[in-house]
C-alpha positions in Angstrom: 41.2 27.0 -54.7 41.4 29.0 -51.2 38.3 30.6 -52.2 36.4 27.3 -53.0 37.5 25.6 -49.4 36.0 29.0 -48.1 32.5 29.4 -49.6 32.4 25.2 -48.3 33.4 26.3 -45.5 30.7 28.9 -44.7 28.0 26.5 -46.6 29.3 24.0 -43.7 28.9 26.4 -40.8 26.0 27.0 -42.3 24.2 24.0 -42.2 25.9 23.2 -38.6 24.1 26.1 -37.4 20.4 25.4 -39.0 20.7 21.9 -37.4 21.9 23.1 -34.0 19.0 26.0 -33.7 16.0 23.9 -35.2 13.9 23.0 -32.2 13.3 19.6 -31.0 9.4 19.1 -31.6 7.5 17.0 -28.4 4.7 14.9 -28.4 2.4 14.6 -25.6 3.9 11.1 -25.6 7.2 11.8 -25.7 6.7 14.5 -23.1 5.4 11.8 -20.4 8.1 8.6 -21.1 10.7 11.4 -21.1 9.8 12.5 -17.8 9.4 9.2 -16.2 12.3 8.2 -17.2 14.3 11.8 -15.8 11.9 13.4 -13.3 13.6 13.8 -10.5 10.6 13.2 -8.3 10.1 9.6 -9.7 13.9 8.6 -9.6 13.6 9.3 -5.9 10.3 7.2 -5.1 11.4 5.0 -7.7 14.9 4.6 -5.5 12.7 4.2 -2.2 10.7 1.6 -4.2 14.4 -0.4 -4.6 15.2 0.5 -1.1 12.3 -1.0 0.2 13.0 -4.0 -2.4 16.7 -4.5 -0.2 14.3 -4.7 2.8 12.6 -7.6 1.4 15.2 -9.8 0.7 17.2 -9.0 3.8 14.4 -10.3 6.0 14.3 -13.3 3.4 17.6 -14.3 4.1 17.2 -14.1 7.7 14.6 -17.1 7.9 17.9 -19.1 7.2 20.7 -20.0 9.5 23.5 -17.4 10.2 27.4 -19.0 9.9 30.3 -17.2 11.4 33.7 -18.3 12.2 36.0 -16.8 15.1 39.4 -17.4 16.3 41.8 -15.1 18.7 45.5 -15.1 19.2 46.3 -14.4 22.6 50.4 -14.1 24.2 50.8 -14.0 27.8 53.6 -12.8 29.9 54.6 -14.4 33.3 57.8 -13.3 35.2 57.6 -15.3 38.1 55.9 -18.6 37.4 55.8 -20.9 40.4 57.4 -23.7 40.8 55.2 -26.9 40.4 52.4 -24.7 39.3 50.0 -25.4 36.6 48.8 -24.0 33.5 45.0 -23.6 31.5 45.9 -23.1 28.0 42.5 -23.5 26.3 40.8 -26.0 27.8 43.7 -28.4 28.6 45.6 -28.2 31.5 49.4 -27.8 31.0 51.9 -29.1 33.0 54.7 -27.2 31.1 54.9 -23.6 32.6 56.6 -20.8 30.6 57.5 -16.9 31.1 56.4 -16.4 27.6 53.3 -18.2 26.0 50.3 -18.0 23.6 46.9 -19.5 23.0 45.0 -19.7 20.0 41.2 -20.8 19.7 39.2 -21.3 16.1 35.6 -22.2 16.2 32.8 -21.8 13.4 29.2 -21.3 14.8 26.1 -21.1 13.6 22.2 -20.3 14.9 18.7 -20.3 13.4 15.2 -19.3 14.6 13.6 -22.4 14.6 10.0 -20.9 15.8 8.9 -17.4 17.1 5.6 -16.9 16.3 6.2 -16.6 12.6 7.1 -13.3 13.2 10.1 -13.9 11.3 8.0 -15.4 8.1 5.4 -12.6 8.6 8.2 -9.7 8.5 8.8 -11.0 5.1 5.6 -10.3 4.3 5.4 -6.9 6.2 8.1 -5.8 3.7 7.1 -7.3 0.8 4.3 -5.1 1.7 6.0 -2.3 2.2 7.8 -2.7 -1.4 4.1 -2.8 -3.2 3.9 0.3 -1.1 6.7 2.4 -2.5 5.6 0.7 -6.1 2.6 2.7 -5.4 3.8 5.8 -4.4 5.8 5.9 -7.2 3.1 4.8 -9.6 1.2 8.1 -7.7 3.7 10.5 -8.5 4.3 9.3 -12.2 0.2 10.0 -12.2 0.5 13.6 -10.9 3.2 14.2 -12.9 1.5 12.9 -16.2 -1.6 15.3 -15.3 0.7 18.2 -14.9 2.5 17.4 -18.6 -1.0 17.4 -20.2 -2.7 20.1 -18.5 0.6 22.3 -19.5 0.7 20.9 -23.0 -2.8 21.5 -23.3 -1.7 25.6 -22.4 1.1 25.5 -24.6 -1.3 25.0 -27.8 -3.9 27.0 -26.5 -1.1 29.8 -26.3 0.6 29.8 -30.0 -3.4 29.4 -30.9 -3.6 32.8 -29.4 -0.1 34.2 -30.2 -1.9 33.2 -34.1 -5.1 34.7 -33.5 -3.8 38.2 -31.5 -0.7 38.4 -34.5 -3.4 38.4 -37.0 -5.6 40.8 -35.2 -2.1 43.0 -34.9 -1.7 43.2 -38.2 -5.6 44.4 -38.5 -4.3 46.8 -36.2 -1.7 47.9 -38.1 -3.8 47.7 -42.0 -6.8 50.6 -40.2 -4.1 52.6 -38.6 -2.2 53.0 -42.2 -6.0 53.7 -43.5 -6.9 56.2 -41.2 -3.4 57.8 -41.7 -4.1 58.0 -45.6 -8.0 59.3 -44.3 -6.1 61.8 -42.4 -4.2 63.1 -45.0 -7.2 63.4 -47.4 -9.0 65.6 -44.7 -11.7 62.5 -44.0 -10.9 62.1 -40.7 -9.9 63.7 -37.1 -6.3 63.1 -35.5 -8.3 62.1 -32.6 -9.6 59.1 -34.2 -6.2 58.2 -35.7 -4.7 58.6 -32.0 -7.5 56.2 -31.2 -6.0 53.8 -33.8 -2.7 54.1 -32.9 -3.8 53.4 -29.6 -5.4 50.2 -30.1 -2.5 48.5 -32.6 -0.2 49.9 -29.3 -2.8 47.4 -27.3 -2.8 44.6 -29.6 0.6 44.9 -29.6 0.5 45.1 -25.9 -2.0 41.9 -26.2 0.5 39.7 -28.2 3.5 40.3 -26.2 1.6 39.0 -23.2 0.4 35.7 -24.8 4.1 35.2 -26.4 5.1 36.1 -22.2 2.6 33.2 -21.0 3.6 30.6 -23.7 6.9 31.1 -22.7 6.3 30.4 -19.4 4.3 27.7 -20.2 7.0 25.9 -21.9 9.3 26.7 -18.9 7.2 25.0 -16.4 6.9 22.3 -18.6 10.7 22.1 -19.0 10.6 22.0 -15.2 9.0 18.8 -15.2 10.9 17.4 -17.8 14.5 18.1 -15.6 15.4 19.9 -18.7 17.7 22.7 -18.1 19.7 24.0 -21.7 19.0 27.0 -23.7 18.0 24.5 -27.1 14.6 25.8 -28.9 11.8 23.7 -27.1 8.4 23.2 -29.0 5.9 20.9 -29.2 3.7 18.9 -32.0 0.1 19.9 -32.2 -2.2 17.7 -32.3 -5.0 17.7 -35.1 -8.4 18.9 -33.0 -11.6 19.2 -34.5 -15.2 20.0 -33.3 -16.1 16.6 -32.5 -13.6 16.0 -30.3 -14.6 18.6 -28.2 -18.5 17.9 -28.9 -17.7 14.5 -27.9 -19.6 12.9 -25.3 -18.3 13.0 -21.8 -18.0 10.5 -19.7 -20.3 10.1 -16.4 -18.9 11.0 -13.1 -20.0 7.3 -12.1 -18.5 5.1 -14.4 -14.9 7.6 -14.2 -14.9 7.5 -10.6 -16.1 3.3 -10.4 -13.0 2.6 -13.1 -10.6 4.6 -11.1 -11.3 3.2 -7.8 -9.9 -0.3 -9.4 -6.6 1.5 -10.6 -6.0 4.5 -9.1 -2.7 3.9 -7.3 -3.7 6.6 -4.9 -6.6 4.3 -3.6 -4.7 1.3 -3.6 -2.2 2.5 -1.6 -4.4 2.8 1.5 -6.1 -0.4 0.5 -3.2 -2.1 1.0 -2.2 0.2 4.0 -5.1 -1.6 6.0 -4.0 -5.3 4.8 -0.4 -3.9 6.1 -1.6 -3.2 9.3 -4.1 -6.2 9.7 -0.3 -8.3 9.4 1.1 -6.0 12.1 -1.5 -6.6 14.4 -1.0 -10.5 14.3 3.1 -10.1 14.4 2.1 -7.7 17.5 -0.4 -10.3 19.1 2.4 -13.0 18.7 5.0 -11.8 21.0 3.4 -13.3 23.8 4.9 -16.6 22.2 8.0 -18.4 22.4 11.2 -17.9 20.5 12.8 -21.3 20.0 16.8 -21.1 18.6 18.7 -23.4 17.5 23.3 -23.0 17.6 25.8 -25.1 17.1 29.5 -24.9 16.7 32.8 -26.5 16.5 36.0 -25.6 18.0 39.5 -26.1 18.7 42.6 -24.5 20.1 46.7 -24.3 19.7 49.3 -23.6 22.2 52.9 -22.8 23.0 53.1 -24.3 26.5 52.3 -28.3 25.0 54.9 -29.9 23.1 52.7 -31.2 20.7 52.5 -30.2 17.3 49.9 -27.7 16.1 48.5 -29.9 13.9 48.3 -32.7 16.6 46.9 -30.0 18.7 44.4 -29.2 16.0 43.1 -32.9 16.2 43.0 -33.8 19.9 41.5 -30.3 21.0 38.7 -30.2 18.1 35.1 -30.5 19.9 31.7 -30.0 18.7 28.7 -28.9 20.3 24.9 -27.9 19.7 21.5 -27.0 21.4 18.5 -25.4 21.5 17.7 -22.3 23.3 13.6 -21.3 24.4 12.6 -17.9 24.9 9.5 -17.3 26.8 8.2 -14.0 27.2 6.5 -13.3 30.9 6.3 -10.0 31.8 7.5 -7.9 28.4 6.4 -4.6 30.2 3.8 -3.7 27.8 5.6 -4.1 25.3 2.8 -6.4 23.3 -0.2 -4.5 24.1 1.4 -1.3 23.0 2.4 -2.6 20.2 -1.2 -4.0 18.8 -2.6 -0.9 20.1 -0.3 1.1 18.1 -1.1 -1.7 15.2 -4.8 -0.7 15.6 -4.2 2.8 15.1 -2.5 2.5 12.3 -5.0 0.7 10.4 -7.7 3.2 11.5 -5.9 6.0 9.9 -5.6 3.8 6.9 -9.3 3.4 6.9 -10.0 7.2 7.4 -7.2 7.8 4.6 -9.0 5.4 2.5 -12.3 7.2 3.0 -10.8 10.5 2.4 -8.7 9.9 -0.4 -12.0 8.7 -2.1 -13.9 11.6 -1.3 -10.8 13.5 -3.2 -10.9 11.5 -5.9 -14.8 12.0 -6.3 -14.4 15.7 -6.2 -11.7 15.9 -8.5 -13.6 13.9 -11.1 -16.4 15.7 -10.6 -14.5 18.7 -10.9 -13.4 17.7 -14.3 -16.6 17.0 -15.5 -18.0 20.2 -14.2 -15.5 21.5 -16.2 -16.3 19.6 -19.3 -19.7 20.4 -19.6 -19.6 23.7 -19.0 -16.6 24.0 -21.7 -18.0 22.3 -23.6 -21.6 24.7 -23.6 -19.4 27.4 -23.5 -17.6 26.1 -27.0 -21.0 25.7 -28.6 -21.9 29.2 -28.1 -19.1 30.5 -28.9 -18.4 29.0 -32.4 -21.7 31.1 -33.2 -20.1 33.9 -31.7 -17.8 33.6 -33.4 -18.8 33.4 -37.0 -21.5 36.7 -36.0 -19.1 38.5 -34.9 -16.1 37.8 -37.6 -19.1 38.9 -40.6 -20.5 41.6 -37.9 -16.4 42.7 -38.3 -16.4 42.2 -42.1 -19.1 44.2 -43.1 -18.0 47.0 -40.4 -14.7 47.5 -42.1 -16.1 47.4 -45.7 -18.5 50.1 -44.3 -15.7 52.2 -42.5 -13.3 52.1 -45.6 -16.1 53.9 -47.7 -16.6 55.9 -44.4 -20.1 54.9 -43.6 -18.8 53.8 -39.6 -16.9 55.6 -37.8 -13.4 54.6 -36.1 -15.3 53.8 -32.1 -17.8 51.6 -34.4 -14.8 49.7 -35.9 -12.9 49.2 -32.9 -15.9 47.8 -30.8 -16.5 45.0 -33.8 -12.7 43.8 -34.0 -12.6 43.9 -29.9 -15.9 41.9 -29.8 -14.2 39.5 -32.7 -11.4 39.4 -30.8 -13.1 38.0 -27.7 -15.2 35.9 -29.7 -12.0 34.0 -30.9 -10.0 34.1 -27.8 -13.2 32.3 -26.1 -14.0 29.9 -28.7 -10.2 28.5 -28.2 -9.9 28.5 -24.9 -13.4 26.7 -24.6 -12.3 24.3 -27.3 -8.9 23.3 -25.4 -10.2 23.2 -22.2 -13.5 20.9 -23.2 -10.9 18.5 -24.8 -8.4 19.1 -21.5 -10.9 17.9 -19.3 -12.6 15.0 -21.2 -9.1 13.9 -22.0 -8.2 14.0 -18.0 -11.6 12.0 -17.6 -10.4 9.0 -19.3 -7.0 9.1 -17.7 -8.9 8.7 -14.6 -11.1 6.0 -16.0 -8.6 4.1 -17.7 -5.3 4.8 -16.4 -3.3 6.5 -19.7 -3.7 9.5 -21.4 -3.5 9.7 -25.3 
């Protein structure tokens, strides 16, 4: 029986342990709505985006009336009162005169901004403004972010591809050094050319370790971005590619950069930078104008001295009042004219922003497209490549096993296939990198 319960219990542990070690498996997908939602870059412009939010309906709240209510409590001390002497208590006049004595007052008051210009009104819109704003600069750093995530992923596949292709060529390695080994010992070749074997499998060897080195690195950075920090297995899916997706055709540089100038967040931004400071000019231009406020208030006080009752006291002291109060600005030294100036200013940095930040966005499409096509040549001739040298390779080591090429002849053929495969992959990822960053900029998602 003990036995049984111990062979479960290692089956268990077992299977605990498979599940714990097996690697989640990311998509590109995944990747992205994981990172928006745990990036600590967007949580913070996404908190500023809520700050700003605050800012809004603070200034909403203050186009209505503010209410506050007051009272004090106030005991007064006089040794020597004077005989026949009178007393203010309030705002009554007290005949009774004590040592010892204490007021009490209660009011409720209230003011609004009738009229000033509509600043008030157009400060609401100044941070409603200023909310789209921080919606955008979030929205522009979920963007970067989402470039970053691909452009890694895309490095991450390209890298096992090439841990794939330099294991295999390892193990090629490995098969000619056994050969020429077995060609040494049969007196059909040199320990020279062996030491040249040995050499190159010690390369290869040296080859894979690096590209195992730069995935891993890979998948760090990309862990970066995902604000993951635990030691669990990390791997992503990969995605079927084929030739025509990177012999697809690529987008122009005109219709990328015409759709992304309607989306980009980046570019909207400034646009509505300059309707921002349009608004702050007129709130500027308006201090010159009146402020009309409006305050009432009701009130009523308590005393010692009278020999009322309190609530009696309550009633016959109670009193309302109310008015208006106008503000007019005549000599604001400066203030206005600085302030449009400054207004001014503002918006013509907006406008040179604007034209800058399009001249970015320009170049960078561009940039990708450049990319693109010349990725994409660079695939074409390098599929041919390719397949030459892999039956240039085939027909070399068929030839050196009946020892009709020698071991430099061999070598130069797998080194040449070698490079023919590492560039045919890297020019097939990067042709479908770039087209697939193209139509993120054109239409705002990547897939």
């Amino acid at each position: 029986m003990n036995r049984i319960i111990a062979v479960s219990g290692i089956i268990l542990i077992s299977i605990v342990g498979s599940l714990t070690v097996q690697a989640k498996v990311w998509t590109l997908k995944d990747c992205i709505e994981y990172a928006i939602q745990n990036n600590i870059t967007i949580r913070k412009t996404s908190l500023q985006h809520q700050s700003a939010i605050e800012d809004v309906h603070q200034s909403q709240a203050s186009l209505l009336p503010s209410l506050s209510a007051t009272t004090s409590q106030f005991v007064t001390y006089n040794p020597w009162p004077e005989s026949g002497s009178y007393t203010v208590a309030g705002d009554k006049v007290q005949m009774n005169v004590k040592k010892v004595y204490y007021n009490g007052t209660y009011g409720v008051n209230t003011s609004w901004t009738v009229w000033n210009g509509n600043r008030n009104r157009d400060q609401v819109k100044a941070n409603q403004f200023l909310a789209e704003k921080a919606s955008l600069d979030s929205a522009t750093t979920a963007a970067t972010i989402q470039q970053q995530i691909a452009q890694l992923y895309i490095q991450i596949i390209y890298s096992k591809d090439a841990i794939e292709v330099n294991r295999q060529t390892l193990e090629t390695s490995k098969k000619n050094e056994q050969r020429g080994q077995e060609f040494v010992n049969v007196g059909k070749m040199s320990k020279a050319d062996l030491a040249q074997l040995t050499s190159q499998r010690a390369q290869d060897e040296y080859n894979l370790v690096l590209v195992e080195g730069n995935y891993k690195d890979f998948v760090r950075q990309l862990k970066k971005l995902l604000q993951i920090t635990d030691q669990e297995p990390f791997d992503v899916v990969i995605p079927e590619t084929s030739d025509e997706m990177a012999l697809q055709d690529i987008p122009s540089v005109t219709d990328v950069y015409e759709s992304a100038l309607n989306h980009r967040p980046e570019i909207k931004n400034y646009m509505l930078g300059i309707e921002s400071s349009n608004l702050q000019i007129k709130m500027a231009k308006a201090m010159k104008l009146p402020t009309v406020t409006a305050s009432a208030g009701l009130s009523t006080n308590t005393t010692s001295i009278s020999s009322n009752a309190y609530g009696k006291q309550l009633k016959n002291n109670f009193g309302l009042g109310g008015g208006f109060n106008v503000n007019i600005p005549l000599v604001d030294n400066r203030q206005k004219k600085t302030a449009v100036n400054k207004a001014i200013l503002t918006k013509q940095d907006y406008e040179l922003g604007l034209k800058d930040q399009q001249t970015t966005l320009y170049s960078t499409i561009e940039n990708f497209w450049l990319q693109a096509m010349n990725n994409q040549a660079q695939y074409r001739s390098a599929r041919v490549s390719t397949q030459s040298a892999q039956t240039s390779y085939n027909l070399l080591n068929e030839q050196f096993e009946q020892n009709l090429k020698n071991i430099i002849e061999l070598m130069n053929g797998k080194d040449a296939l070698m490079r023919a495969q590492q560039a045919e992959l890297q020019a097939k990822y990067l042709t479908i990198l770039n087209i697939d960053l193209l139509k993120f900029y054109q239409i705002g998602t990547l897939k």
